[in-house]
C-alpha positions as CSV (number, residue, x, y, z in Angstrom):
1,X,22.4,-13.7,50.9
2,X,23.3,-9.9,50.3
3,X,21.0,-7.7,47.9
4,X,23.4,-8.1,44.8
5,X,23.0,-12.2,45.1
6,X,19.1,-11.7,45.2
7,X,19.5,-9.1,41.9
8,X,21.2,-11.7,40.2
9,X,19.0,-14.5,40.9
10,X,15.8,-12.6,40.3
11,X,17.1,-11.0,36.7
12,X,18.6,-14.5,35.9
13,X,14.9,-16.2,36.9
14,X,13.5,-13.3,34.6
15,X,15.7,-13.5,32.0
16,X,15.0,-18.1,31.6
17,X,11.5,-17.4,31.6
18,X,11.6,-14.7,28.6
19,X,14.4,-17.2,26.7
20,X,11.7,-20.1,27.3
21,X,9.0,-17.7,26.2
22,X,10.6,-16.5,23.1
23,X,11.1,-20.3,21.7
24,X,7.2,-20.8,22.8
25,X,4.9,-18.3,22.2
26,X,3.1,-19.1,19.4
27,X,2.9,-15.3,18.1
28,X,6.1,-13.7,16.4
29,X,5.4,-10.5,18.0
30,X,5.1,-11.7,21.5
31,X,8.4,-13.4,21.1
32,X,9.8,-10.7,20.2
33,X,8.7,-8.6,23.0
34,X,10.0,-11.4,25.2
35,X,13.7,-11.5,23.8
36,X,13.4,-7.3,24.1
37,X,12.8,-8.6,28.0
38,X,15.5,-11.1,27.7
39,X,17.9,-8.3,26.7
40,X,17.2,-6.0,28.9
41,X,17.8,-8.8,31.7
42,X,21.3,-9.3,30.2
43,X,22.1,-5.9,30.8
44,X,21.1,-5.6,34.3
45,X,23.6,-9.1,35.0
46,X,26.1,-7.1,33.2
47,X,25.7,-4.0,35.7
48,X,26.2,-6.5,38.2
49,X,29.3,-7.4,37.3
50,X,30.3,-3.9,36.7
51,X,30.7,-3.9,33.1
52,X,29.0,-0.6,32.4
53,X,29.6,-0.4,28.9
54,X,28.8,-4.1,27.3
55,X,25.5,-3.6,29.9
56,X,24.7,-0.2,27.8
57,X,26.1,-1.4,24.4
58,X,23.8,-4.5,25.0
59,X,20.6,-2.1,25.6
60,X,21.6,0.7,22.2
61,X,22.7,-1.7,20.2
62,X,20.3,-5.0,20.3
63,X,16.9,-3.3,22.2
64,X,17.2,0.0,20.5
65,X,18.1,-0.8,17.2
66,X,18.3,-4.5,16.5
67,X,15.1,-5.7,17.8
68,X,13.0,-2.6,16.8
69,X,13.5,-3.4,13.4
70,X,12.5,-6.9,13.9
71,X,9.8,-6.0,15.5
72,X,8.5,-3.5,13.0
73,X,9.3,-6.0,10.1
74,X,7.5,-8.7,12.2
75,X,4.2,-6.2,12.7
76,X,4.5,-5.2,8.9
77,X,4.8,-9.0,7.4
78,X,1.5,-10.8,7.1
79,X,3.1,-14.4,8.7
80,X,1.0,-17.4,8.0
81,X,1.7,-19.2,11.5
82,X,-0.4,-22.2,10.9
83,X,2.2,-23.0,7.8
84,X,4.9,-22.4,10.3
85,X,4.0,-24.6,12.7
86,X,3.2,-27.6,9.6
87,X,5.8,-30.7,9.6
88,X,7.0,-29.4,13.9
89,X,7.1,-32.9,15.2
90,X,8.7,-34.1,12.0
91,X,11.7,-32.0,12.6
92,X,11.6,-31.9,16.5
93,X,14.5,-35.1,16.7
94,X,17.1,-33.3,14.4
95,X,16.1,-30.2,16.2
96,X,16.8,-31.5,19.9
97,X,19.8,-33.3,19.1
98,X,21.5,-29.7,17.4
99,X,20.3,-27.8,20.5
100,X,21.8,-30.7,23.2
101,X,24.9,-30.6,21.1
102,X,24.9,-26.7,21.1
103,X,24.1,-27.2,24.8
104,X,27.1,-29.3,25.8
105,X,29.7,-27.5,23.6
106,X,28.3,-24.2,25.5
107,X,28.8,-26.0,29.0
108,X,32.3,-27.7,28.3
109,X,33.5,-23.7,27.2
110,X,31.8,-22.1,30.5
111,X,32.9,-24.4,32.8
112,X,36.6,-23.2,32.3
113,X,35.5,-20.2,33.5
114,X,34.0,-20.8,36.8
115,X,37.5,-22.1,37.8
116,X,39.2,-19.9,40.5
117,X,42.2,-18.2,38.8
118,X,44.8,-15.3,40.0
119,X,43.2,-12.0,39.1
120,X,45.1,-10.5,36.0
121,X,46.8,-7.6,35.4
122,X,44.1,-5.8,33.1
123,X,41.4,-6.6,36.4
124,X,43.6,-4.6,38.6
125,X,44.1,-2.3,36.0
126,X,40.3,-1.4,35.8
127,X,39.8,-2.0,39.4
128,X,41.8,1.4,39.5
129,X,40.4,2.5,36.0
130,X,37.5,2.7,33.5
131,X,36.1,-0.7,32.3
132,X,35.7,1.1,29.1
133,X,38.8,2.4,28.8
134,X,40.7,-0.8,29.5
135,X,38.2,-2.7,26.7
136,X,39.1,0.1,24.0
137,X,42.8,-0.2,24.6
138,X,42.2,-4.0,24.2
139,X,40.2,-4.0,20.8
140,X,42.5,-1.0,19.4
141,X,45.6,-3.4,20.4
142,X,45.4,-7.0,21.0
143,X,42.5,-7.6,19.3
144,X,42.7,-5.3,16.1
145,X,43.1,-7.5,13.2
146,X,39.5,-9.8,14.5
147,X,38.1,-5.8,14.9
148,X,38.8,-4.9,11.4
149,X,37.6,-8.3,9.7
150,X,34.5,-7.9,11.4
151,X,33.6,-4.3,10.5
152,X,34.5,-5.5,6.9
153,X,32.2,-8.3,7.2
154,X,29.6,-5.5,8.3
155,X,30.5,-3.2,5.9
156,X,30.1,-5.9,3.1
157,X,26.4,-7.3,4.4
158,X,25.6,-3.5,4.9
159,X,26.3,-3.4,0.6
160,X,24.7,-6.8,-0.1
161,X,21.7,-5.5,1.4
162,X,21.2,-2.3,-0.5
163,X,22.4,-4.3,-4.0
164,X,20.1,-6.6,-3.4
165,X,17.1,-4.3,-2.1
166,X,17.9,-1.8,-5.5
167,X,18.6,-4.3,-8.0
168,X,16.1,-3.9,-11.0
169,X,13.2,-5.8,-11.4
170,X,11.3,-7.1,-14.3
171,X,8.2,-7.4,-12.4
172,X,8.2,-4.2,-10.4
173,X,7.0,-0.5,-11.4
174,X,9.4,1.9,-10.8
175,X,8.6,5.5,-11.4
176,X,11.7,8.4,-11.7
177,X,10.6,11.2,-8.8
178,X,12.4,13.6,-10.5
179,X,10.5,13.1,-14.3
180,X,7.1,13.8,-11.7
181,X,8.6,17.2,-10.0
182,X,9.5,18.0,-13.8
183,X,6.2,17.3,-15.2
184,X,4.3,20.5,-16.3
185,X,0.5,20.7,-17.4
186,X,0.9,20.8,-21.7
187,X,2.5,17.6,-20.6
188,X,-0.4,15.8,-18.7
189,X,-3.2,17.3,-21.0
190,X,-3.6,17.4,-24.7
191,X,-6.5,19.3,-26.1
192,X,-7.7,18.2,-29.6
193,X,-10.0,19.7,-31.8
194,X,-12.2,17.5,-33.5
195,X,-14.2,18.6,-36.7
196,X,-18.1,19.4,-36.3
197,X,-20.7,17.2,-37.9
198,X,-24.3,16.8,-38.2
199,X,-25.8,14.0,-36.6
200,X,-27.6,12.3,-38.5
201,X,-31.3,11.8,-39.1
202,X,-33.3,9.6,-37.3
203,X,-35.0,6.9,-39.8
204,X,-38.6,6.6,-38.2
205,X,-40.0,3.2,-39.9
206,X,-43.4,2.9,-40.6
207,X,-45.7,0.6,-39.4
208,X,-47.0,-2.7,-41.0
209,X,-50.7,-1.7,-41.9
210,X,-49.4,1.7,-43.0
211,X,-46.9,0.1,-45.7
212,X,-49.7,-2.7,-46.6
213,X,-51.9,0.3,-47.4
214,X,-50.1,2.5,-49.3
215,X,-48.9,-0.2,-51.8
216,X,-53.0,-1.4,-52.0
217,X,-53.6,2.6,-53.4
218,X,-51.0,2.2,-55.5
């Protein structure tokens, strides 16, 4: 076994365990961290098969932009995992049998793959080439139209998002920044003058024998 076999077998072996761990671990953030791990193991297989620019794509596009955000809206959202874990069992059946069927549609596609087939003419093309050269001239030819409708699709979440995110609210306060950088101080602080009065006389009552008294002299 040559150094590139034990590489791929030791990020593959890495790259199970953080899949396993990101369907177990019983904290959001850890899983998270583990499918960061995952990725990154991705990439390094993808080096090995000398596909440079998926392996770097793979690493900017998911680890550095992707799964940040996740995480940070992970850290940021208080996540009640005792209610997530509520009614597990109950759904567990349904649950198995979508992943085994997932599972075998995922194994009847690869295993076309692992058949030995004469090398094409884009393979000796980038043997000679750039493997990132030869993928752009694909996706700006043969595969244009599937390019286009998914930037669209992008393009049209990207908008849902920020419709959604600054549609107005009935039960939200929403304060103009430029009415505050516009404020001045007669706005803020009215000063009224009030007339001046006397305050009144305290009434000092007399006591009981005092009263009983004065009406026995008169």
């Amino acid at each position: 076994m040559d150094v590139k076999t034990g590489l791929f077998y030791l990020f593959a072996a890495v790259l199970l365990f953080a899949a396993f761990r990101v369907i177990t671990a019983r904290n959001p953030v850890y899983a998270a961290l583990y499918l960061v791990l995952a990725f990154f193991q991705a990439s390094a297989i993808w080096l090995l098969l000398r596909a440079e620019f998926l392996a770097i794509s793979l690493v900017l596009v998911y680890v550095g932009a992707v799964m940040v955000l996740f995480l940070f809206v992970v850290m940021m959202l208080d996540i009640n995992v005792d209610g997530l874990r509520q009614g597990f069992w109950k759904h567990f059946p349904l649950a198995a049998g979508v992943g085994a069927l997932i599972a075998l549609e995922m194994a009847a596609v690869l295993m076309g793959g692992f058949r030995l087939e004469a090398p094409r003419a884009g393979a000796a093309a980038a043997a000679h080439g750039s493997n990132t050269l030869e993928l752009g001239k694909l996706l700006y030819s043969e595969y244009l139209y599937p390019l286009e409708i998914a930037a669209v699709i992008l393009l049209v979440a990207i908008v849902a998002a920020i419709a959604l995110t600054l549609r107005t609210r009935k039960d939200s306060k929403y304060v103009n920044p430029s009415d505050q950088v516009r404020v001045k101080a007669r706005d803020r602080v009215r000063i009224v003058q009030m007339p001046v009065t006397r305050a009144a006389e305290p009434v000092v009552e007399a006591p009981a024998d005092a009263a009983a008294a004065k009406e026995n002299k008169a």
